[in-house]
DRENDREN-43506 format. One line per field, with one value per residue (C-alpha): x, y, z. Coordinates in pm, 1 decimal. Layout:
REM DRENDREN-43506
x = X,... $
y = Y,... $
z = Z,... $
This chain:
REM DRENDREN-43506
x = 10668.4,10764.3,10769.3,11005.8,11147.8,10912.9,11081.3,10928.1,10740.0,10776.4,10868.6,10500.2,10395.9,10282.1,10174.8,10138.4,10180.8,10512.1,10645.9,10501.0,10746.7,11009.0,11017.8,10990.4,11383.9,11547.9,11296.6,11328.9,11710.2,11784.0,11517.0,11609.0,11459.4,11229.6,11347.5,11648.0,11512.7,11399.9,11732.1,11907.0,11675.4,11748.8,12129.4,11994.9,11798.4,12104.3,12344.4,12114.6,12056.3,12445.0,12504.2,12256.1,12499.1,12292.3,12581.9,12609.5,12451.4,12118.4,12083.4,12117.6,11875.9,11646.8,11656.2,11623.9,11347.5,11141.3,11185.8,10843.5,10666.5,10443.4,10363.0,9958.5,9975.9,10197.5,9912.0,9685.3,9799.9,9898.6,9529.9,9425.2,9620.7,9521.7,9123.7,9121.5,9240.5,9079.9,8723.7,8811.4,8892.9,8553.6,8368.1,8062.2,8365.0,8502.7,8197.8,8121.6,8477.5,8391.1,8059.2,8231.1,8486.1,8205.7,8107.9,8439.4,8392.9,8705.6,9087.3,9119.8,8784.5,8878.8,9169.1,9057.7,8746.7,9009.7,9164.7,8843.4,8732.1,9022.6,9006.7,8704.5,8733.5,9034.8,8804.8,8693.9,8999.7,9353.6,9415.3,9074.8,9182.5,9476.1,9385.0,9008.1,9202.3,9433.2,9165.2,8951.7,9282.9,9293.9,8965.2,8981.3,9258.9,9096.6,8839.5,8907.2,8734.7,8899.5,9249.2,9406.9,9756.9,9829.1,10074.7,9805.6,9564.8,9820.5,9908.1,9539.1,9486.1,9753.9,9585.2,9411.7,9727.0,9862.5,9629.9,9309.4,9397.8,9477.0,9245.0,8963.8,8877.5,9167.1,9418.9,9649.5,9712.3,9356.8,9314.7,9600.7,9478.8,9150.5,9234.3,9357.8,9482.5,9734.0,9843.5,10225.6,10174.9,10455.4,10195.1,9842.0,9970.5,10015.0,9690.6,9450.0,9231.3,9123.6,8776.1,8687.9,8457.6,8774.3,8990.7,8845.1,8463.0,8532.6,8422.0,8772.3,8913.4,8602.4,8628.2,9022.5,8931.7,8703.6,8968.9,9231.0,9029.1,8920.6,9262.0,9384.8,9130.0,9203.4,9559.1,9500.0,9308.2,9502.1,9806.8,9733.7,9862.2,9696.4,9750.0,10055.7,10201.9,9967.2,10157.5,9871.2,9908.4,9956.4,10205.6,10412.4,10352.8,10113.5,9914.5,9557.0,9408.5,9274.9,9162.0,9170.7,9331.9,8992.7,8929.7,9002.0,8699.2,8612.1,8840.6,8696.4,8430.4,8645.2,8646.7,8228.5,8260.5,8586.6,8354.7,7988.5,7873.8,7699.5,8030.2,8055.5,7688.0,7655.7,8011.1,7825.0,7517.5,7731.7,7911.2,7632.2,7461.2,7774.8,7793.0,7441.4,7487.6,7777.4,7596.3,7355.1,7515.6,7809.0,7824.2,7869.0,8214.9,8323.8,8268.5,8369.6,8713.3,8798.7,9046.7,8936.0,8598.4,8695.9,8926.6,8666.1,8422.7,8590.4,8726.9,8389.7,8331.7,8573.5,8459.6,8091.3,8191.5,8386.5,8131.1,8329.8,8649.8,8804.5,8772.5,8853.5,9188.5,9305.7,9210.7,9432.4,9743.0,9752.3,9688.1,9998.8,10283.9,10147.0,10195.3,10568.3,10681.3,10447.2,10578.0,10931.0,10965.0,10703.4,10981.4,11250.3,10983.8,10920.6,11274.5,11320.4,11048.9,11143.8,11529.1,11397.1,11126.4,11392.3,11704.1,11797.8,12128.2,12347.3,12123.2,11830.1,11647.3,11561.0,11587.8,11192.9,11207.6,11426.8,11238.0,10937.8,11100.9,11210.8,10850.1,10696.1,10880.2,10685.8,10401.1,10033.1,9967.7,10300.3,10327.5,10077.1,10292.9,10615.1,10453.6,10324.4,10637.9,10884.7,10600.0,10648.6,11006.2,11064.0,10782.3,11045.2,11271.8,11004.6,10702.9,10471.2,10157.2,10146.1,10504.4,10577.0,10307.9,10416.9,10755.5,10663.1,10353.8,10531.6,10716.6,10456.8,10172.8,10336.4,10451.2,10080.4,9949.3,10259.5,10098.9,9780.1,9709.2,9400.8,9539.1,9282.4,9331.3,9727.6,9653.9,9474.9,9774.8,9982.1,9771.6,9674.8,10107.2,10190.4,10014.6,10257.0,10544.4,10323.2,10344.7,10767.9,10858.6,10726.4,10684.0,10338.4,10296.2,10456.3,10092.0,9949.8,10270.4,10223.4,9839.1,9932.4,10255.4,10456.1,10752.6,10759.1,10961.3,10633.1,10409.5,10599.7,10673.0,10294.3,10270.2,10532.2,10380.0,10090.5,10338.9,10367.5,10062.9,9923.4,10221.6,10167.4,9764.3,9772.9,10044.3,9767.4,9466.2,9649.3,9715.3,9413.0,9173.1,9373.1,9310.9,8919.2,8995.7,8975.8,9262.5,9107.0,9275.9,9314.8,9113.8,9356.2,9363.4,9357.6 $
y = 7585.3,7910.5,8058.3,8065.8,8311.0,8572.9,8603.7,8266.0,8330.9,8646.3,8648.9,8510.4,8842.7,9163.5,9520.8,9620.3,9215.0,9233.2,9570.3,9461.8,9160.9,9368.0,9557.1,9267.6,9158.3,9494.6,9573.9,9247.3,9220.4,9619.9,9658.9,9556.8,9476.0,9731.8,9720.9,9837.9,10114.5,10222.3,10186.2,10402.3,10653.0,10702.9,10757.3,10974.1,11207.1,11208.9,11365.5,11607.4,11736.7,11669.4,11899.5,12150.2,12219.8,11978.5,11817.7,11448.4,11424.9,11637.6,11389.1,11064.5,11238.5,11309.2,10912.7,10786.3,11022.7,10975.8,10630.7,10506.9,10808.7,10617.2,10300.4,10364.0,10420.7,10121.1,9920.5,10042.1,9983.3,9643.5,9571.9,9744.3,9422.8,9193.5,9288.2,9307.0,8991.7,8781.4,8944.3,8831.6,8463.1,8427.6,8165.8,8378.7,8580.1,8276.4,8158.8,8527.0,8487.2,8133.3,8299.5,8628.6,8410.3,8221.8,8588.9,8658.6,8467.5,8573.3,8576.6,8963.9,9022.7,8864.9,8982.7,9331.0,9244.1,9159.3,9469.5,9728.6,9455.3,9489.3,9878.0,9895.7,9689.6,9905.8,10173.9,10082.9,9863.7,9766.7,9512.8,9339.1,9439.8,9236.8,8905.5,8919.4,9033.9,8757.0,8483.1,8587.7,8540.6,8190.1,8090.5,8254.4,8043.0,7707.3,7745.3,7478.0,7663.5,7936.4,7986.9,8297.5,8434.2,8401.9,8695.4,8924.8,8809.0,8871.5,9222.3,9308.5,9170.1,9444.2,9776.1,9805.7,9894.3,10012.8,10266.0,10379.8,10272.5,10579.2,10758.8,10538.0,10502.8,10310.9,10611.7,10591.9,11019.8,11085.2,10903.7,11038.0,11392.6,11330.7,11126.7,11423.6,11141.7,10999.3,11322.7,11426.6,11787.2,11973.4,11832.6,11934.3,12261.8,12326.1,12139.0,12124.7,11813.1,11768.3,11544.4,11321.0,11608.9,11797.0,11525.1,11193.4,11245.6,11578.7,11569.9,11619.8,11322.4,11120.7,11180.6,11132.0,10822.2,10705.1,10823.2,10661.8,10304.5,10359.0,10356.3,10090.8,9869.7,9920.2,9879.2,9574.8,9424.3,9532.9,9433.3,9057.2,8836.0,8571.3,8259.9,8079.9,8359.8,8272.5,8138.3,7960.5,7882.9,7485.6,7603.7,7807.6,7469.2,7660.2,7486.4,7607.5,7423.7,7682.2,7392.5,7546.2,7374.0,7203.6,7354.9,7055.9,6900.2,7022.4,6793.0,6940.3,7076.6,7404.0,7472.0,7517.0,7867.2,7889.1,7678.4,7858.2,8148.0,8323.2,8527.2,8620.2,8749.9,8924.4,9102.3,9182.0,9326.9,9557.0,9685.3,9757.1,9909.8,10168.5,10253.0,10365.9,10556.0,10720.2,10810.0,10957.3,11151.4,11221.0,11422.9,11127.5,11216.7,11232.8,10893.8,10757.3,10933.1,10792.2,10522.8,10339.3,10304.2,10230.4,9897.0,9827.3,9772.2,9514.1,9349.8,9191.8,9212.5,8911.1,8764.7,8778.9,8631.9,8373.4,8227.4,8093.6,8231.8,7947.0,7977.6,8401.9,8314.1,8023.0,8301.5,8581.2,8369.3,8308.8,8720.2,8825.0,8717.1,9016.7,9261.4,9187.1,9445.8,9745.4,9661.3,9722.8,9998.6,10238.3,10285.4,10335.8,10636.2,10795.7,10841.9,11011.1,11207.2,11336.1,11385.7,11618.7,11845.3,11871.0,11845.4,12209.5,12314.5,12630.0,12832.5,12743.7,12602.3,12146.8,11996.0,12006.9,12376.1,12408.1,12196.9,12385.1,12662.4,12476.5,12406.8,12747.3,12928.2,12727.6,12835.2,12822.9,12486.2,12394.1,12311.2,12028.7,11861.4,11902.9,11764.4,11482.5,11407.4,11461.4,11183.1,10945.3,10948.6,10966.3,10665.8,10420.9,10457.3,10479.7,10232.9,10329.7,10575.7,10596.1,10618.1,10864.9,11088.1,11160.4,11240.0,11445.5,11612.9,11847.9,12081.9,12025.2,12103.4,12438.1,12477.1,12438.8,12690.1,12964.9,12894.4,12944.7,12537.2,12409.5,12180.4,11837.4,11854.0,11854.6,11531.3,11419.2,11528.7,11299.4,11044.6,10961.4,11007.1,10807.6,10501.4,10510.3,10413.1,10100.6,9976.5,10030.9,9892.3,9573.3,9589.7,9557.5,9304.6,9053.9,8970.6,8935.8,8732.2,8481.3,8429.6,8377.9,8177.5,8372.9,8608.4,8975.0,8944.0,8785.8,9055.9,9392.9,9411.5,9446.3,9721.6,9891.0,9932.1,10064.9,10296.3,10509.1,10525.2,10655.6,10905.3,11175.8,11098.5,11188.1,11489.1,11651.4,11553.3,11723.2,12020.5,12081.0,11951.1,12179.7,12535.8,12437.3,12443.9,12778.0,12802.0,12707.8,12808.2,12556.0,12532.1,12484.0,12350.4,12576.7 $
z = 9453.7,9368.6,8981.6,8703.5,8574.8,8429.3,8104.0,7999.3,7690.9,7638.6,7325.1,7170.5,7390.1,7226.2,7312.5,7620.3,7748.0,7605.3,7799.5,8133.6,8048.4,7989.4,8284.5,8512.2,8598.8,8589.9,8937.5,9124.4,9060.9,9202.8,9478.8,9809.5,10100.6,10234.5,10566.2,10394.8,10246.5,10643.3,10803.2,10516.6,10502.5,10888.9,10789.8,10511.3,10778.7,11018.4,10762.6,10687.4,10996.5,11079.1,10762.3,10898.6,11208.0,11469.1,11679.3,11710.8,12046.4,11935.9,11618.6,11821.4,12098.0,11867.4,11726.3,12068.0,12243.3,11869.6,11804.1,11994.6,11903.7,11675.7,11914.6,11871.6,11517.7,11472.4,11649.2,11460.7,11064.1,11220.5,11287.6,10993.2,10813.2,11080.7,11050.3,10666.8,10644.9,10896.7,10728.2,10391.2,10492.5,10706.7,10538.0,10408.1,10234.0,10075.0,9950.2,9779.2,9660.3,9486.8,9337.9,9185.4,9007.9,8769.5,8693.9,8402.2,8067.7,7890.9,8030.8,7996.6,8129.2,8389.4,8447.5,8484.2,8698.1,8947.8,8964.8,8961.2,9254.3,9423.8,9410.4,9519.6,9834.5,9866.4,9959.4,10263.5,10327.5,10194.8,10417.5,10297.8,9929.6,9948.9,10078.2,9943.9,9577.6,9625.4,9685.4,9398.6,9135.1,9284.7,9241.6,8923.2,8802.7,8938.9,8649.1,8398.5,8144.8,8152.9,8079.3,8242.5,8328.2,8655.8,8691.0,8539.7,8834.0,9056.2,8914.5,8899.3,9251.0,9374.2,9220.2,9517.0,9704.4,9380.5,9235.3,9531.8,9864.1,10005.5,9861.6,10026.1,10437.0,10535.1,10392.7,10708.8,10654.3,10587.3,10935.2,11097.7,11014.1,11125.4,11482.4,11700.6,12012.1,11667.7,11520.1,11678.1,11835.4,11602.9,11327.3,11505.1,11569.8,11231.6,11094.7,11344.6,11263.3,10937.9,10922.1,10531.2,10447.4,10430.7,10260.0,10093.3,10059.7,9820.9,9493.8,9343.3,9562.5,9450.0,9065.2,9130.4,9247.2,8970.1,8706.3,8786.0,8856.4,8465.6,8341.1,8566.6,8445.1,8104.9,8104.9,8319.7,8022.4,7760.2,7926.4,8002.5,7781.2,7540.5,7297.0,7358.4,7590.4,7882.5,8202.8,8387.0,8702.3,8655.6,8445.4,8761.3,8948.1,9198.4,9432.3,9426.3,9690.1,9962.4,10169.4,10513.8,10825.9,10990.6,11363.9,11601.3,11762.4,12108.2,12345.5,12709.7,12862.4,12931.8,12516.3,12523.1,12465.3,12234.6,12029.8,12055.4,11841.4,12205.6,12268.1,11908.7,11858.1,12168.8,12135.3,11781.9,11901.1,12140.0,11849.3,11618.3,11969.9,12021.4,11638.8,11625.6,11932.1,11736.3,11469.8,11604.8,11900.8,11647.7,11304.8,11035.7,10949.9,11241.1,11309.5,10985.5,11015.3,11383.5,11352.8,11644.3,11555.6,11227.3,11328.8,11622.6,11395.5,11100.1,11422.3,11545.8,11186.8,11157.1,11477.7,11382.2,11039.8,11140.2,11425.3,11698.0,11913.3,11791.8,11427.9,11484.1,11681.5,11380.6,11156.5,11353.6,11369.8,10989.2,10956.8,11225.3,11024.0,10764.7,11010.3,11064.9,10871.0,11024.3,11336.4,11293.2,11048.8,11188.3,11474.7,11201.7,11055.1,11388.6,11462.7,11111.0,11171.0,11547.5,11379.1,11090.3,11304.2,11616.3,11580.0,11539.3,11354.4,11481.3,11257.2,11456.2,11198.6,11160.7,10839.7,10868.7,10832.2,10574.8,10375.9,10423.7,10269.1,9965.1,9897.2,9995.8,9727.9,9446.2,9431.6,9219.5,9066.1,9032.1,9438.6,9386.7,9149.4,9310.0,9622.2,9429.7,9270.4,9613.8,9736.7,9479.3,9508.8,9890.1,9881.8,9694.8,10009.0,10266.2,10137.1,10416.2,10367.3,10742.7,10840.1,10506.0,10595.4,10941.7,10778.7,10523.6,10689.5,10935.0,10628.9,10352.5,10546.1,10666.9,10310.4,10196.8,10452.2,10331.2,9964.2,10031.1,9919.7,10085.5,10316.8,10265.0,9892.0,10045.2,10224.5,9929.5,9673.9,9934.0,9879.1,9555.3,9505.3,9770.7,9604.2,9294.1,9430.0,9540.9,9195.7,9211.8,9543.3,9631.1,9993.2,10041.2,9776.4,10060.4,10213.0,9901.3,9735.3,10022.4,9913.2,9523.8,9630.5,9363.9,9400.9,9390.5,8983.6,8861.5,8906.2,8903.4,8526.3,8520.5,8780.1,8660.0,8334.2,8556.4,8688.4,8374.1,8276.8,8626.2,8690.5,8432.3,8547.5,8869.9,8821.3,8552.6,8793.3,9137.0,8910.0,8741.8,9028.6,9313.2,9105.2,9260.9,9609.9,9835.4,10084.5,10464.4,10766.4,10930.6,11317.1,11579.4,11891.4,12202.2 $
């Protein structure tokens, strides 16, 4: 049964509890659909290049030739969902999961073990983060002695996606720059391929990182309500029980193998087999940074995990209904993207270009935050790292290399921005809203308090952290 309304106690609230309450209704009752956001940011994109003198016929050209531009990139943030969360419902997961929620002994405490757990899982992947986040608040909240707000959990349980994720592995930019076969031609020309060396493992992404998981834990604490103000989840009416639907018994001789752990192992052992072949045949961040590899691997992750082909397909099923939305906005993105980078106006010029020369004529420090904050504010509208990035990249990037910015602290400026509006929109939430069994209102008066904390954060970190980068040119293909 779904929550009531989050106003309900607020007024026992205080502090930093008390704003996060505050904030809550004004969000959920303005913020539509994300899907939404997509389609009218596709009008948006056509006016402009309409009002940039591109005829009707080049805009709408543009829209269809673009539109499945992105069809292997779509695939692959679907399955970086789909393998992050059919890894963190694998029983030796869930029994982890059971053992880490014993670990708090105070509601605040606990509260903010969620989140730096949830960040730090976000790391190496946000689709994991999510569900594995989302699981932990639940088992959390089954402690009887232990009386926690639920909607904290929940909030906390969403910093992964809120405050690190794309500064960690899964960053769908980072690896889009650094997967040539992914990277749209107008972009590689500009870019060449950019590797982690060159954009997460630096130091300044690394202590970027580690910054902003310190103040998200705090204000995660701080902010979770106590005494008479808690909402538990009994409380919300919540059903806790994450009593899994039991395999069915093997009914035929034909199921032997759906139901044996041979296939699984020995489609282990090959991957372990071609990843140390990679590694050592490879440089290390080179095969870190491969997308493929990267979703090859936490696929027979999940396999291995789960045991059978029959537990791994029960476990797929529940995780494809997550990947809904991927699937049919990253179309919606592609077209905006092939509409802005060529659909030329009379003057010659796309909207892309134009752009580009908005941004080139700020320059010094000030071009990392006006990056940042262009990111943060086309990310309400288009609430997709991926999809965004392959927007944005075409005219920032060449903005960054008429600057003189190094372009992987550009990615990274992208990145750590791009996760703000996270905390704003709600879209991604929707995976990890269907775990908790609350609604969106419940939890975003807490990340929006999040929100203002982290924005005038991460504008001082870009700035001061970018003035210690050299400008790279970037290597090119031939």
């Amino acid at each position: 049964m779904s929550a009531g309304p989050a106003t309900d106690g607020a007024p026992s609230e205080k502090g930093l509890a008390r704003v996060a309450q505050s904030l809550a209704g004004w969000t959920e009752k303005w913020f539509p659909d994300a899907y939404v956001f997509a389609l009218a940011g596709v009008v948006v994109v056509a006016v402009a290049a309409l009002a940039n003198g591109s005829s009707p016929q080049t805009v709408v050209t543009a829209f269809g030739d673009g539109f499945w531009d992105l069809a292997t990139f779509t695939l692959q943030m679907a399955m970086v969902v789909l393998t992050g969360y059919v890894v963190a419902t694998s029983p030796p997961v869930a029994r982890m999961i059971d053992r880490l929620a014993m670990v708090p002994q105070n509601a605040r405490s606990a509260v903010s073990f969620v989140a730096v757990l949830a960040m730090s899982v976000s790391f190496l992947n946000w689709g994991l983060s999510l569900v594995f986040a989302g699981l932990l608040a639940r088992a959390i909240a089954r402690r009887s002695d232990l009386r926690v707000d639920y909607r904290a959990l929940g909030a906390a349980a969403f910093m992964g996606l809120g405050a690190v994720w794309a500064l960690g592995m899964s960053s769908s930019a980072a690896q889009l720059q650094a997967t040539a076969g992914s990277l749209p031609p107008e972009l590689l020309a500009i870019t060449g391929v950019l590797d982690f060396g060159a954009t997460i493992f630096t130091w300044q992404s690394l202590l970027m990182c580690a910054v902003i998981m310190v103040i998200t834990a705090v204000i995660a604490h701080f902010s979770a309500p106590r005494g008479v103000a808690i909402r538990t989840a009994e409380a919300m009416e919540i059903d806790l029980d994450d009593q899994r639907d039991e395999v069915p018994p093997r009914s035929r001789p034909g199921e032997w193998l759906e139901y044996s752990r041979i296939l699984p192992i020995v489609a282990g052992l090959m991957t372990l087999g071609w990843l140390i072949s990679q590694l050592v045949t490879k440089p290390v961040l080179t095969v870190v940074s491969s997308l493929n590899g990267y979703l090859l691997v936490f696929l027979i992750l999940g396999l291995v995990l789960h045991g059978t082909p029959r537990r791994f397909l029960q476990a797929v099923a529940g995780a494809v209904p997550a990947t809904g939305g991927i699937l049919v906005q990253f179309p919606l993105y592609a077209a905006m993207a092939a509409i802005l980078t060529t659909a030329e106006g009379r003057n010659g010029h796309t909207v892309s270009d134009l752009l580009a020369q908005a941004f080139t004529t700020v320059g010094g420090g000030w071009f990392a935050v006006v990056i940042a904050l262009y990111t943060v504010v086309l990310g309400l509208f288009v609430p997709s790292g991926g999809g965004k990035w392959l927007v944005e990249a075409p005219y920032v990037m060449q903005s960054a290399t008429d600057v003189g910015m190094n372009l992987g602290w550009t990615v990274q400026i992208y990145n750590v921005a791009e996760a703000l509006p996270n905390l704003i929109n709600p879209f991604f939430m929707l995976p990890l809203l269907a775990v908790l069994g609350l609604r969106a209102r419940d939890l975003v008066g807490f990340t929006f308090l999040q929100f203002v904390f982290h924005l005038p954060v991460v504008l001082a970190l870009v700035w001061l952290l970018g003035m210690t980068f050299d400008f790279v040119p970037p290597v090119l293909p031939r």
